[in-house]
C-alpha positions as CSV (number, residue, x, y, z in Angstrom):
1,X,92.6,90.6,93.2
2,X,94.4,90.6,90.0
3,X,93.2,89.3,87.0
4,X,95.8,87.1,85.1
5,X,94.8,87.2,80.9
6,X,94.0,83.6,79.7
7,X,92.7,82.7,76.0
8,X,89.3,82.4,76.7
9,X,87.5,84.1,79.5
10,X,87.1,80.8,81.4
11,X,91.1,80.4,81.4
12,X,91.6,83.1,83.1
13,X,93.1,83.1,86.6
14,X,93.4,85.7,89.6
15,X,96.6,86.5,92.1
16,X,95.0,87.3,95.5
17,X,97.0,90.1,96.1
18,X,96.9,89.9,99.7
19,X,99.9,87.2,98.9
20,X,102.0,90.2,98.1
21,X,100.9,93.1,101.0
22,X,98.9,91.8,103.4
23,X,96.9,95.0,103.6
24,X,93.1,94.9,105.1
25,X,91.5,96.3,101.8
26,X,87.6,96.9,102.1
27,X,85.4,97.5,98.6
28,X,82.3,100.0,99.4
29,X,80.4,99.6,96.5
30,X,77.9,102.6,95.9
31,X,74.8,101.4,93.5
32,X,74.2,104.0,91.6
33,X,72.4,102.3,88.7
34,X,71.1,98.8,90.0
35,X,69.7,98.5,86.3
36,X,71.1,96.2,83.6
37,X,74.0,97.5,81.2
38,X,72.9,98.8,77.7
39,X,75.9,97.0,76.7
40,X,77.1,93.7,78.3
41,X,80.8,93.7,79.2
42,X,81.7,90.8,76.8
43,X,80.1,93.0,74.1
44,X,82.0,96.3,75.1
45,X,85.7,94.3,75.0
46,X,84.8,93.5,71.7
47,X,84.1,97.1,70.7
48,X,87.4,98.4,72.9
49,X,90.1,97.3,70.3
50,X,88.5,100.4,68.0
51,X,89.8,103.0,70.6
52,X,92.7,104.7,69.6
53,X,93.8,104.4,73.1
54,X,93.6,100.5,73.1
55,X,97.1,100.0,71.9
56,X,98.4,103.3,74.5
57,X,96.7,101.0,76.9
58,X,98.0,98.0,76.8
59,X,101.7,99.3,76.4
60,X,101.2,100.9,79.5
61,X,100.3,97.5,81.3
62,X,103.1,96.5,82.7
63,X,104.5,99.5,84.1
64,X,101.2,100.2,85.8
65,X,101.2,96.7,87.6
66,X,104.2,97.0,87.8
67,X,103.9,99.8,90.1
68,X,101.0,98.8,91.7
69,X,102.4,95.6,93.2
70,X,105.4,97.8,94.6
71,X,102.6,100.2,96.1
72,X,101.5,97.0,97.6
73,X,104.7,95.6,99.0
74,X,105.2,98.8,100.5
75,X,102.0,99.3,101.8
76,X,101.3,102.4,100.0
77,X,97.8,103.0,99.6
78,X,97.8,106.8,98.0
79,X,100.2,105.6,95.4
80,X,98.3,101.9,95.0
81,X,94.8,104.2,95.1
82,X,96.0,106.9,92.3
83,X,96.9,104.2,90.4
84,X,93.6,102.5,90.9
85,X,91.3,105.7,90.0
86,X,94.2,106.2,86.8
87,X,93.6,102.4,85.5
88,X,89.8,103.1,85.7
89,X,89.7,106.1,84.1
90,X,91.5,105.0,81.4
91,X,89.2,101.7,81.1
92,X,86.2,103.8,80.8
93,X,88.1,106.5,78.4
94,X,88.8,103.5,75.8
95,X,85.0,102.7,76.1
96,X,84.7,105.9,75.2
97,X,86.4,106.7,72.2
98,X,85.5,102.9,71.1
99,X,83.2,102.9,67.8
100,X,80.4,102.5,68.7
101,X,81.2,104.6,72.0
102,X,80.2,103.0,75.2
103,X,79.1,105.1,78.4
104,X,78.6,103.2,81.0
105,X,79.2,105.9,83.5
106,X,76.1,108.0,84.9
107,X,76.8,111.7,85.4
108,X,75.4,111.3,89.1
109,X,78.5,108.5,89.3
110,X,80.6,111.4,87.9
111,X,79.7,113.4,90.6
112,X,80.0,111.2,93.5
113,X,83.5,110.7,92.4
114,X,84.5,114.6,92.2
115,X,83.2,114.6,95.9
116,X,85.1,111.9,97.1
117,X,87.9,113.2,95.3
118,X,86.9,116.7,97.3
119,X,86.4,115.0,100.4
120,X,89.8,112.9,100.2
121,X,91.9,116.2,99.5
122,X,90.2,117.8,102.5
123,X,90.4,115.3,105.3
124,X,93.5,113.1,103.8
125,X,90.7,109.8,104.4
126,X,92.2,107.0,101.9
127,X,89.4,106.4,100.2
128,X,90.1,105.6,96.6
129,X,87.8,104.6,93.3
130,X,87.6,102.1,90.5
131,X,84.4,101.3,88.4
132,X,82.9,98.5,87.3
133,X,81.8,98.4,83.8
134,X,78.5,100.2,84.9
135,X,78.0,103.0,87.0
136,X,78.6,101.6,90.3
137,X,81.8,102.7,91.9
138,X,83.7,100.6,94.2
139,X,85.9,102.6,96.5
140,X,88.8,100.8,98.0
141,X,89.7,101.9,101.4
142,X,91.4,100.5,104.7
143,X,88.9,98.1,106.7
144,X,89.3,100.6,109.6
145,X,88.4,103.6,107.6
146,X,85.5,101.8,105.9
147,X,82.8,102.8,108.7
148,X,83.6,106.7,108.1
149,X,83.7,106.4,104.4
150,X,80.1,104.8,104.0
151,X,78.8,107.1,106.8
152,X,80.2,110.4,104.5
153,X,78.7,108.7,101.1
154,X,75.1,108.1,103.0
155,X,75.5,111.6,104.1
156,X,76.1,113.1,101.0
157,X,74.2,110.6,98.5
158,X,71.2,109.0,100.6
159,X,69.3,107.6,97.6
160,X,71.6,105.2,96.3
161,X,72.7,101.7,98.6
162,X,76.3,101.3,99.6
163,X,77.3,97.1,99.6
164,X,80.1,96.5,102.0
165,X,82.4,94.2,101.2
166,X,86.3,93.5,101.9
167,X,89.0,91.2,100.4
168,X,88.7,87.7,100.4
169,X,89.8,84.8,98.5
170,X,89.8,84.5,95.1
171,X,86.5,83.6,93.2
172,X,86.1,79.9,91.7
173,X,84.1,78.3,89.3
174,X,81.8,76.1,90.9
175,X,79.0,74.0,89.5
176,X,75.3,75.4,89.9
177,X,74.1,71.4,89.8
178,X,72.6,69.7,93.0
């Protein structure tokens, strides 16, 4: 999914990428911190324009998805996934150097990424990260290598709960009457 900006939050729309590769995506999501935030995403964009990154950051934009939709189209999941890891990283770097710094990344989430990193290096798996703002990364691999990849995390990290989930359609609004 891509996020498309809007003016307000609720005008903003998302591409379902599989429209541009039709690649079997599957999101592993490893709970490392099933607590709340000590900062709510709405308030942390509001803090991220005082990052002397924000402005390297969203010059860079383009390019970056740029890129990432030709990973796509070509079905090139180590360039798609470096990509992936680099936009994260650089979310979470703007946090922060924000004022007042956000750090919404746990050193045990730190830790599980070096070893997937390791783990991806040694095997050549395609098993790639991004993070939610919170401590709870989602790594992005193909459906058919999902099985191994949540088999290696359990292994390695048996205290925290791993959420399968794959691509679908987009999200919608829908009413929370009746």
């Amino acid at each position: 999914m891509q996020w498309q900006a809007g003016a307000s939050p609720l005008e903003q729309s998302v591409t379902n990428l599989q429209t541009i590769a039709p690649l079997e995506l599957a999101d592993s999501i490893v709970l490392v911190d099933a607590g709340e935030k000590t900062h709510s995403s709405t308030e942390g964009h509001s803090y991220a324009t005082s990052s002397p990154m924000f402005g390297l950051r969203l010059a860079g934009l383009p390019e970056r998805i740029a890129a990432m939709h030709k990973a796509l189209i070509h079905q090139d999941l180590p360039t798609f996934g470096n990509l992936l890891e680099q936009e994260a990283l650089e979310m979470h770097s703007i946090m922060m150097t924000a004022t007042p710094a956000i750090h919404y990344v746990r050193a045990e989430a730190w830790d599980l990424l070096a070893t997937l990193r390791k783990w991806r290096q040694e095997t050549g798996c395609n098993a790639y990260f991004t993070l939610d703002a919170g401590s709870n990364p989602h790594i992005i691999s193909p459906v058919a290598e999902q099985k191994n990849i949540v088999a290696f995390l359990q292994s390695q990290y048996p205290k925290y709960t791993v959420l399968i989930d794959k691509i679908g359609n987009a999200p919608k609004l829908s009413s929370m009457e009746g």
